[in-house]
C-alpha positions as CSV (number, residue, x, y, z in Angstrom):
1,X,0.0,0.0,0.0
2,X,2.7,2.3,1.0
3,X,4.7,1.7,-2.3
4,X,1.3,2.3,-4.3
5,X,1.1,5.7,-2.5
6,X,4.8,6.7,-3.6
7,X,4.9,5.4,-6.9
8,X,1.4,7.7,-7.4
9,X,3.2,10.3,-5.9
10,X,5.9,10.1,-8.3
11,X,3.6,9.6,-11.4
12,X,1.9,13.6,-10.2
13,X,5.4,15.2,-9.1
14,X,6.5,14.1,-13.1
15,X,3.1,15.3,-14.8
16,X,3.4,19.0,-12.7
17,X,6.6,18.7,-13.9
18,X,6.2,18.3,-17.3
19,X,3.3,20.5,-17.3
20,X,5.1,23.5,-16.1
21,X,7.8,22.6,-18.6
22,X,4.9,23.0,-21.1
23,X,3.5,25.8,-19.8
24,X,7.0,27.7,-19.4
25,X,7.7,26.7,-23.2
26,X,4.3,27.9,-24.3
27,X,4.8,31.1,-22.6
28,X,8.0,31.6,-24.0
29,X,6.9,31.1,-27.6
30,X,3.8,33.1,-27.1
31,X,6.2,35.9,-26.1
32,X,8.3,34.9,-29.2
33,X,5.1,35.3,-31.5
34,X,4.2,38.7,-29.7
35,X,8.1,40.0,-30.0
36,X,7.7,38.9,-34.2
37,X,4.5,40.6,-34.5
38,X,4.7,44.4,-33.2
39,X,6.7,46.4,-36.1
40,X,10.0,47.6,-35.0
41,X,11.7,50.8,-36.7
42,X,13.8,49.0,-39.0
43,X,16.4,52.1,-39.8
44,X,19.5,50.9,-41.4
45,X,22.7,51.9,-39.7
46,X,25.2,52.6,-42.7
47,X,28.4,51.7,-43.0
48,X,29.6,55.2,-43.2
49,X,28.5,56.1,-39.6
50,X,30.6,53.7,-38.2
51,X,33.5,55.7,-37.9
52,X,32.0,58.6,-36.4
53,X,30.1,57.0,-33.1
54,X,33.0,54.8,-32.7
55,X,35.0,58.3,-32.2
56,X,31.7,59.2,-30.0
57,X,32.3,56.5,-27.6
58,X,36.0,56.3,-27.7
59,X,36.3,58.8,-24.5
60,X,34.1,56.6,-22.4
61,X,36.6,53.5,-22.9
62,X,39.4,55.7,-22.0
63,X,37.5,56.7,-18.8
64,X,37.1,53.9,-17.9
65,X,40.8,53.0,-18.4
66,X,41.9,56.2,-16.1
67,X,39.8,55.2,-13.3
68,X,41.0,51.4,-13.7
69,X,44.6,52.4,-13.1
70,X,44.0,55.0,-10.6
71,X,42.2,51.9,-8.2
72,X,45.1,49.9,-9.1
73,X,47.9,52.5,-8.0
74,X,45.9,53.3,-5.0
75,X,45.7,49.5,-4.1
76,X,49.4,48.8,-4.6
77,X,50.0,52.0,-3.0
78,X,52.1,54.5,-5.6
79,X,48.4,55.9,-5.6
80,X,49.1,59.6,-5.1
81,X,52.2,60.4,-7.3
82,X,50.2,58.2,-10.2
83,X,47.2,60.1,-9.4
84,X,48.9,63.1,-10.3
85,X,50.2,62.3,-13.4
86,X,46.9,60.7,-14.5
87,X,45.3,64.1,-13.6
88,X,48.0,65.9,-15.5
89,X,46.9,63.8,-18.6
90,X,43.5,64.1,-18.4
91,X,41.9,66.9,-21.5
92,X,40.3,70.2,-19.8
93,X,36.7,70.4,-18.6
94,X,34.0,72.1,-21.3
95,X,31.3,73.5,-20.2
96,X,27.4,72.3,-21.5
97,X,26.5,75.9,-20.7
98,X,28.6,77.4,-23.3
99,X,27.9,75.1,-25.6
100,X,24.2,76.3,-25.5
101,X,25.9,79.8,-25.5
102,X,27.9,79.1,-28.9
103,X,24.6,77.1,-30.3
104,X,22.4,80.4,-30.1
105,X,25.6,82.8,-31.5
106,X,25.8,80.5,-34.4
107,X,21.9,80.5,-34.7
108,X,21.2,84.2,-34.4
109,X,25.0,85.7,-35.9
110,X,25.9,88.9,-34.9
111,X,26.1,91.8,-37.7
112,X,29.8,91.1,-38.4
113,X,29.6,87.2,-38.8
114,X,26.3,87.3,-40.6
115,X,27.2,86.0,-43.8
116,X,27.8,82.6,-43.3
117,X,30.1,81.8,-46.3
118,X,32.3,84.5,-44.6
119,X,35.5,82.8,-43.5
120,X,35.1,83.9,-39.5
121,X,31.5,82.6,-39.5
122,X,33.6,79.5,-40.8
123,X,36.2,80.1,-38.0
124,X,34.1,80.5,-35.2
125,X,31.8,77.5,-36.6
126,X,34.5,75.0,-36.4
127,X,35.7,76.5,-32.7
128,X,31.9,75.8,-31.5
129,X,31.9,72.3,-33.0
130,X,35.3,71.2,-31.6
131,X,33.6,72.5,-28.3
132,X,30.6,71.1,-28.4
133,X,32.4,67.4,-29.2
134,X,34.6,67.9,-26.4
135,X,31.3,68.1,-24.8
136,X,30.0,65.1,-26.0
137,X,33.2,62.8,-24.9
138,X,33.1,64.7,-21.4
139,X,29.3,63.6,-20.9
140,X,30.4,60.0,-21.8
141,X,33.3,59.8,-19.8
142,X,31.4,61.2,-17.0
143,X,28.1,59.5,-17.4
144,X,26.1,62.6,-16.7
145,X,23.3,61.1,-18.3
146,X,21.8,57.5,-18.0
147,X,19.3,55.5,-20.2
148,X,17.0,54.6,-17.5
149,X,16.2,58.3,-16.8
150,X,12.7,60.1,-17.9
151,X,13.2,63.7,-19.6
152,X,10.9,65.5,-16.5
153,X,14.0,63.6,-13.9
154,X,16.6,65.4,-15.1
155,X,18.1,68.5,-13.6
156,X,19.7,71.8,-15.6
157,X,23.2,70.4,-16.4
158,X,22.0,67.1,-17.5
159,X,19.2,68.8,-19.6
160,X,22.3,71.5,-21.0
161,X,24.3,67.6,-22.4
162,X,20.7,66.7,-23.4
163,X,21.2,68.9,-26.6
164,X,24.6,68.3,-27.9
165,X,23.7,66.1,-30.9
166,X,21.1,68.7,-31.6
167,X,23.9,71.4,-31.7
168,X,26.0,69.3,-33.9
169,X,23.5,68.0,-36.1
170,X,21.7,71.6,-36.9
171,X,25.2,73.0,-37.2
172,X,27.3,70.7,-39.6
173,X,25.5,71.4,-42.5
174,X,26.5,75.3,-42.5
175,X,30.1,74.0,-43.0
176,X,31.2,75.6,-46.4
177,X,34.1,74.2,-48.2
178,X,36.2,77.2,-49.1
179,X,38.0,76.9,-53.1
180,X,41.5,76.2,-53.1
181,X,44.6,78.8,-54.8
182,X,45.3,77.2,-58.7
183,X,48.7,75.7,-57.6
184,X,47.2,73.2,-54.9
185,X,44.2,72.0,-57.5
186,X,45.1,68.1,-58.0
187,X,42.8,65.5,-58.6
188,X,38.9,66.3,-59.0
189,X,37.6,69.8,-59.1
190,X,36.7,71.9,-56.5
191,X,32.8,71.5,-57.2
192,X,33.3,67.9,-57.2
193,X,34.9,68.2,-53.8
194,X,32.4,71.0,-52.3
195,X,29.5,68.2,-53.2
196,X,31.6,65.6,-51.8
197,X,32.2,67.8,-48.6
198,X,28.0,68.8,-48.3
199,X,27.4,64.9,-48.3
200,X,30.0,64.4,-45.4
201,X,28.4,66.7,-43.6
202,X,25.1,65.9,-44.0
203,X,25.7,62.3,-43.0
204,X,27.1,63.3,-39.9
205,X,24.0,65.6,-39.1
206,X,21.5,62.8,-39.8
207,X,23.8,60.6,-37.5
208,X,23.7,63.4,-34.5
209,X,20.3,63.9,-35.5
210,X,19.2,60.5,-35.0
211,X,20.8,60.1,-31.6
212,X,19.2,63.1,-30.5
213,X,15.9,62.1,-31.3
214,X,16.6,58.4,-29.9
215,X,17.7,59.6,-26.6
216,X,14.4,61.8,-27.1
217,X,12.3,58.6,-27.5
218,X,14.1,57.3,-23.9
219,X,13.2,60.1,-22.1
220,X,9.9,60.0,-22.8
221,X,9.8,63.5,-25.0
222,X,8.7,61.1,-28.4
223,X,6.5,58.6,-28.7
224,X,7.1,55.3,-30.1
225,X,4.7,56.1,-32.4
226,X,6.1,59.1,-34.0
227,X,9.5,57.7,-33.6
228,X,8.4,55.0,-36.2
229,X,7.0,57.3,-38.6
230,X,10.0,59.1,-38.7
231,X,12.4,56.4,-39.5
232,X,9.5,54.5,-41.7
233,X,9.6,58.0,-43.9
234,X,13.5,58.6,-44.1
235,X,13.8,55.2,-45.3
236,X,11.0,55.0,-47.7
237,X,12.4,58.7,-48.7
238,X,9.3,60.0,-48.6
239,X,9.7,62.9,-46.3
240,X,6.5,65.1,-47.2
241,X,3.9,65.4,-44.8
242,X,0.2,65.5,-45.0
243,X,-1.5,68.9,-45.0
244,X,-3.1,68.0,-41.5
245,X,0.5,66.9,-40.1
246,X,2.0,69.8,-41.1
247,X,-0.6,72.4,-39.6
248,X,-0.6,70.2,-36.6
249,X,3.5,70.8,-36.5
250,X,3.1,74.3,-37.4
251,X,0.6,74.6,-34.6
252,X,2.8,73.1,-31.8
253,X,6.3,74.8,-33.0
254,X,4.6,78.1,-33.3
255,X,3.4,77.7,-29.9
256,X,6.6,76.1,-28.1
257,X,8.1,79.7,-29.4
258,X,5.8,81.4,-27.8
259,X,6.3,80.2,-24.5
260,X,9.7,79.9,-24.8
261,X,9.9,83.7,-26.0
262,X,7.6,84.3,-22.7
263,X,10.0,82.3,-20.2
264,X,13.2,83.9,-21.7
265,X,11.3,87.4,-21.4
266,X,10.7,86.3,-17.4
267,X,13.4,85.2,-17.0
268,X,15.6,88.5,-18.4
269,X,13.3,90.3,-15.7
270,X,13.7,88.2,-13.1
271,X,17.3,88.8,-13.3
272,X,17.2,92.4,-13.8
273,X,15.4,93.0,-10.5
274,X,17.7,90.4,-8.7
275,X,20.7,92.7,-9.7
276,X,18.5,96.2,-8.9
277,X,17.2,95.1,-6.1
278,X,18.6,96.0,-2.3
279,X,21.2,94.5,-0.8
280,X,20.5,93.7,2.8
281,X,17.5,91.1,1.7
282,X,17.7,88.2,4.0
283,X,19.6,84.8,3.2
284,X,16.3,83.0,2.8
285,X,14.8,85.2,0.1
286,X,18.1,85.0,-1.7
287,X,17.8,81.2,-1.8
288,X,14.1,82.2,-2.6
289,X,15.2,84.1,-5.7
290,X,18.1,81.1,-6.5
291,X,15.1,78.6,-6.7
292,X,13.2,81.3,-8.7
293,X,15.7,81.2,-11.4
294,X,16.6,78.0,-11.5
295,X,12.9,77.2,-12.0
296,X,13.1,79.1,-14.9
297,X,15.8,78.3,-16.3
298,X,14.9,74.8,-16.2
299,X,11.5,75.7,-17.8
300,X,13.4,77.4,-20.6
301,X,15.9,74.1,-21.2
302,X,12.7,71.8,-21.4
303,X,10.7,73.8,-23.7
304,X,13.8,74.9,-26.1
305,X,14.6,70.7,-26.1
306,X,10.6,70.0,-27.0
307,X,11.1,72.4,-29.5
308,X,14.4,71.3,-30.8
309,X,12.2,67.7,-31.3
310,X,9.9,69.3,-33.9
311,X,12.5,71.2,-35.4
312,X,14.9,68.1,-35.6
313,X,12.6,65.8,-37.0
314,X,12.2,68.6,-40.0
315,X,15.9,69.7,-40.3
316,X,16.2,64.9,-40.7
317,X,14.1,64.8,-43.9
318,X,15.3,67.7,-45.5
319,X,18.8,67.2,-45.1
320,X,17.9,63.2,-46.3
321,X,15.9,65.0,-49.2
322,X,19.6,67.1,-50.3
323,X,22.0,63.9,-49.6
324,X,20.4,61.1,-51.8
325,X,20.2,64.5,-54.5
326,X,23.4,65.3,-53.9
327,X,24.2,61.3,-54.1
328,X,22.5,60.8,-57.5
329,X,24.3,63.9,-59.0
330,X,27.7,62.6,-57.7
331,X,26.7,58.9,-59.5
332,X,25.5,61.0,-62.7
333,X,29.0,62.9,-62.4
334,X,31.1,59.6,-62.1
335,X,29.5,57.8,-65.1
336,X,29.7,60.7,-67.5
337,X,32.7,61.0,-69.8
338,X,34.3,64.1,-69.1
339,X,32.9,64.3,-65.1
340,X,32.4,68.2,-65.0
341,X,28.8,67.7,-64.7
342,X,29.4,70.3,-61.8
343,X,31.3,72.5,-63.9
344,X,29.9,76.3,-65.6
345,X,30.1,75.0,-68.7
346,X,26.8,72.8,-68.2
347,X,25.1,75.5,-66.7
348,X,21.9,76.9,-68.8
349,X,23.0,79.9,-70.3
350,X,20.8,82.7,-68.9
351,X,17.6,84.0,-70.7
352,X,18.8,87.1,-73.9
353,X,17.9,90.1,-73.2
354,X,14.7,91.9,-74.9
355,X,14.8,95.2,-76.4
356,X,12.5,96.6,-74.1
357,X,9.5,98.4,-74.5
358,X,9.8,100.8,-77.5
359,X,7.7,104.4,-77.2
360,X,6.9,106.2,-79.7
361,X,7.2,110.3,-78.6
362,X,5.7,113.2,-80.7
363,X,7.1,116.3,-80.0
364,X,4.9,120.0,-80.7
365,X,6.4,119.9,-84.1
366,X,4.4,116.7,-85.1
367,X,7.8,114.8,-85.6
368,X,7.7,111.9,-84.2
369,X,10.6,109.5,-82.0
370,X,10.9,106.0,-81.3
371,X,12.6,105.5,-77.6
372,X,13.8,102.5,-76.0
373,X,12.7,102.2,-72.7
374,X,15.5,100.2,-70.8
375,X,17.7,102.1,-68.0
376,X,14.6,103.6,-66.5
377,X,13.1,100.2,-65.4
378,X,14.5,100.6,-62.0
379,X,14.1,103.8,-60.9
380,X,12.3,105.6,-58.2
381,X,8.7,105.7,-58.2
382,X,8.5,109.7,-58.0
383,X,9.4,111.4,-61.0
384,X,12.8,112.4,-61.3
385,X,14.1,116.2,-62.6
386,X,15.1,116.1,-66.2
387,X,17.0,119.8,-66.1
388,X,18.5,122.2,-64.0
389,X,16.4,125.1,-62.7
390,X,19.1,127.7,-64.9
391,X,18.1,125.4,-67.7
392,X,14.1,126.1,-66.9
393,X,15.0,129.6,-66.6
394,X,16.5,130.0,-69.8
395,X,13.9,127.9,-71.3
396,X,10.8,130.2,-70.1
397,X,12.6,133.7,-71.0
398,X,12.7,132.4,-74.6
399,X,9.2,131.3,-74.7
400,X,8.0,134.0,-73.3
401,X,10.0,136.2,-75.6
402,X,8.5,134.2,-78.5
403,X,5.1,134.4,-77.7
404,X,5.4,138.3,-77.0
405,X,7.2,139.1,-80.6
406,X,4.0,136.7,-82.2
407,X,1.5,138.5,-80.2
408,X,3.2,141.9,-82.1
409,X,3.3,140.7,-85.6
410,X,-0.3,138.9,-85.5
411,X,-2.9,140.9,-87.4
412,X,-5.6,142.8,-85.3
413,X,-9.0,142.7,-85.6
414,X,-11.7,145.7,-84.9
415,X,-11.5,147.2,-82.0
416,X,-14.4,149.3,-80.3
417,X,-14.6,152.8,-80.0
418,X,-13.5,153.3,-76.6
419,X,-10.4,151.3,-77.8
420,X,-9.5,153.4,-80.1
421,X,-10.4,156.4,-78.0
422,X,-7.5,154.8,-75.3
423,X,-4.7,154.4,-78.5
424,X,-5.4,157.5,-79.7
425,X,-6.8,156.6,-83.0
426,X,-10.7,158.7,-83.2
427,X,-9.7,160.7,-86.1
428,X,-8.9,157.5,-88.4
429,X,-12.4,157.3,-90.3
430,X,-12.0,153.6,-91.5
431,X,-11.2,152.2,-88.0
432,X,-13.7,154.6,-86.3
433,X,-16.3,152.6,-89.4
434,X,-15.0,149.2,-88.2
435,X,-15.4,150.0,-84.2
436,X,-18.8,151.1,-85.0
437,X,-20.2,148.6,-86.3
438,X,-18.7,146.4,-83.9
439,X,-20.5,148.4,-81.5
440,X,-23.9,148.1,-82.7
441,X,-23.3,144.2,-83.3
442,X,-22.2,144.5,-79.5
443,X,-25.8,146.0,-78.4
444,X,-27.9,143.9,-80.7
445,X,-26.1,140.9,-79.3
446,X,-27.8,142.0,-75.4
447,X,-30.7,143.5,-77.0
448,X,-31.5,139.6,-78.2
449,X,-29.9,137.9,-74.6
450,X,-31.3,139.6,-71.6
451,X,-29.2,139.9,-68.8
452,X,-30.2,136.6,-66.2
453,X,-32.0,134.8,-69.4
454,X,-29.1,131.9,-69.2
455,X,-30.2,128.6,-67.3
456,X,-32.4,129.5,-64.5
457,X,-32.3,125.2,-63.0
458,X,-35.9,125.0,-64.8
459,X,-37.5,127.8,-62.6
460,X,-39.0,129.7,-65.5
461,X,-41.8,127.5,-65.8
């Protein structure tokens, strides 16, 4: 009986074990099934980015080295005067801040660096990069930011790193690749190389670009969603947007400048009155007015990053849009014979140039003169003086002379009586014959029109 019992117990320990076999099996294909099914981005990672974020995370492997060796020379005790050399090594400390600061300078130049083909927008372009990379191996080596922290967790200096592949991926594409002197020409021309330059440099935007909007999607600032539809449309290359998503994005970025134009406005007042204000305030209302501005300084980082989302997510398929242009052109240019598809001699020649509008001018004379109205296209839209005022002068004294010396010579007609009675010519009996009947014509004339018989506005009747 008792070896019925333990062989039955046996028999039920092996099915619950088998069954929870199954079930763990099950579960773990069902999970399988559930994994194959939901539609990951699939963005291709190309070979050409290799090199760059192996550069990127370079620094963190050599920080981990330094702090490696400075634990071992501690342990075996030649800690300090290794310690010292180690910290004589080590590069200088950036700061995120002024990397934000260089980022708006570059984004809103100054009058003097405005143009930015100019060589010291070029120079003070590749000072901020340099910087802002620095920045990006300092945040690595330190590990100021982790991948298990939400966007809202962070505090000012880890939202100020937050940015750096925004910075580097809005400002790489204004890298301009200046001609070289005619000695140092060799190989392909410099248009070939400009376009091969402007596809170097968009690559490594849409590389920061990307990590910027992927460490977006881990702190919670994108969705998984929209995260999909971005990579789904850079790969498909079809970038355009329909007319409701872009007056939805138009919509949100024109209102994230708004508020961010409103905090930055606070914030330049808040500061203002900190620096007026007295002197002798307590030590707990300046810690008040430290927490103040901190407040809104962190209120301007986290809406300037939300807005740096829309804006990076535009800035990706445009500069996608330019390289696979720029790539076709550069494919075009290698299979043609000559390969100065890039060259002025393929260019269009520009459009001849009419004759302009012909006028035809006729002068008091009745002669007439065909003009050709070109130079005065752009000019002023009030009339413009054609002579000097001595030139108007002389002009009128000899029209007037003119018209006096044909008022003399032209023949005169009758005069009346008390005309001639004024000249002084009564006693000449043909003119005093003409005046009179000029006269009598004269009084016939009223006789016939009544003074007041004109148009009376129908009151007559």
């Amino acid at each position: 009986m008792l070896a019925r019992q333990t062989v039955r117990l046996a028999a039920g320990a092996q099915r619950r074990a088998y069954s929870g076999l199954v079930n763990k099996e099950s579960h773990i294909a069902a999970d399988q099934k559930l994994f194959a099914s939901v539609k990951r981005p699939t963005y291709i990672k190309r070979s050409s980015d290799g090199p760059l974020l192996t550069g990127m995370f370079v620094g963190l492997g050599l920080g981990f080295v330094q702090i490696f060796r400075g634990e071992f020379c501690m342990a075996t005790g030649s800690g300090k005067k290794d310690l010292m050399s180690t910290s004589a090594t080590l590069p200088d400390r950036v700061s995120y801040v002024e990397a934000h600061r260089l980022f708006m300078a570059l984004e809103n130049p100054s009058a003097a660096v405005s143009e930015p083909n100019s060589q010291a927008f070029q120079d003070h372009l590749t000072r901020s990069l340099q910087h802002m990379k620095q920045c990006v191996a300092q945040r690595q080596q330190d590990g100021v930011l982790s991948a298990n922290e939400r966007f809202f967790e962070l505090h000012n200096t880890q939202l100020y790193a937050f940015c750096l592949e925004y910075y580097l991926g809005m400002l790489s594409p204004k890298q301009s690749f200046f001609q070289q002197a005619q000695e140092q020409r060799k190989g392909p021309s410099d248009h070939t190389r400009n376009v091969v330059f402007r596809i170097k440099c968009l690559r490594e935007a849409d590389v920061f670009l990307t990590e910027f909007l992927d460490r977006a999607e881990r702190g919670g600032i994108l969705t998984e969603q929209k995260r999909r539809e971005q990579y789904e449309r850079v790969e498909s290359k079809q970038c355009s947007l329909s007319r409701d998503d872009k007056v939805q994005r138009f919509q949100m970025q024109r209102e994230m400048e708004k508020k961010l134009r409103d905090v930055q406005m606070r914030r330049e007042v808040r500061g203002g009155a900190h620096v007026g204000g007295a002197k002798n305030e307590g030590a707990d209302e300046l810690d008040d007015d430290d927490e103040d501005t901190e407040d809104l300084e962190r209120e301007q980082l986290m809406t300037f990053i939300q807005l740096s989302v829309l804006k990076c997510m535009e800035e990706q398929a445009s500069i996608n849009q330019e390289k696979d242009m720029l790539e076709t052109m550069l494919k075009m240019n290698v299979a043609s014979e000559k390969q100065d598809l890039f060259s002025e001699a393929h260019r269009p020649p520009p459009p001849p140039q009419g004759q302009g509008i012909e006028v035809t001018r006729i002068n008091p004379q009745m002669e007439m003169r065909r003009e050709t109205i070109r130079s005065g296209v752009f000019q002023p839209g009030h009339r413009l003086p054609t002579m000097s005022l001595e030139e108007y002068a002389d002009r009128e004294l000899a029209d007037a002379k003119e018209r006096q010396k044909r008022e003399q010579e032209a023949p005169q007609g009758p005069r009346r009586f008390d005309q001639l009675v004024e000249d002084g010519d009564e006693d000449d009996a043909a003119l005093v014959e003409e005046a009179t009947y000029k006269d009598r014509a004269w009084d016939d004339w009223k006789d016939a029109n009544e003074k007041g018989i004109g148009n009376k506005k129908g009151s007559q009747f």
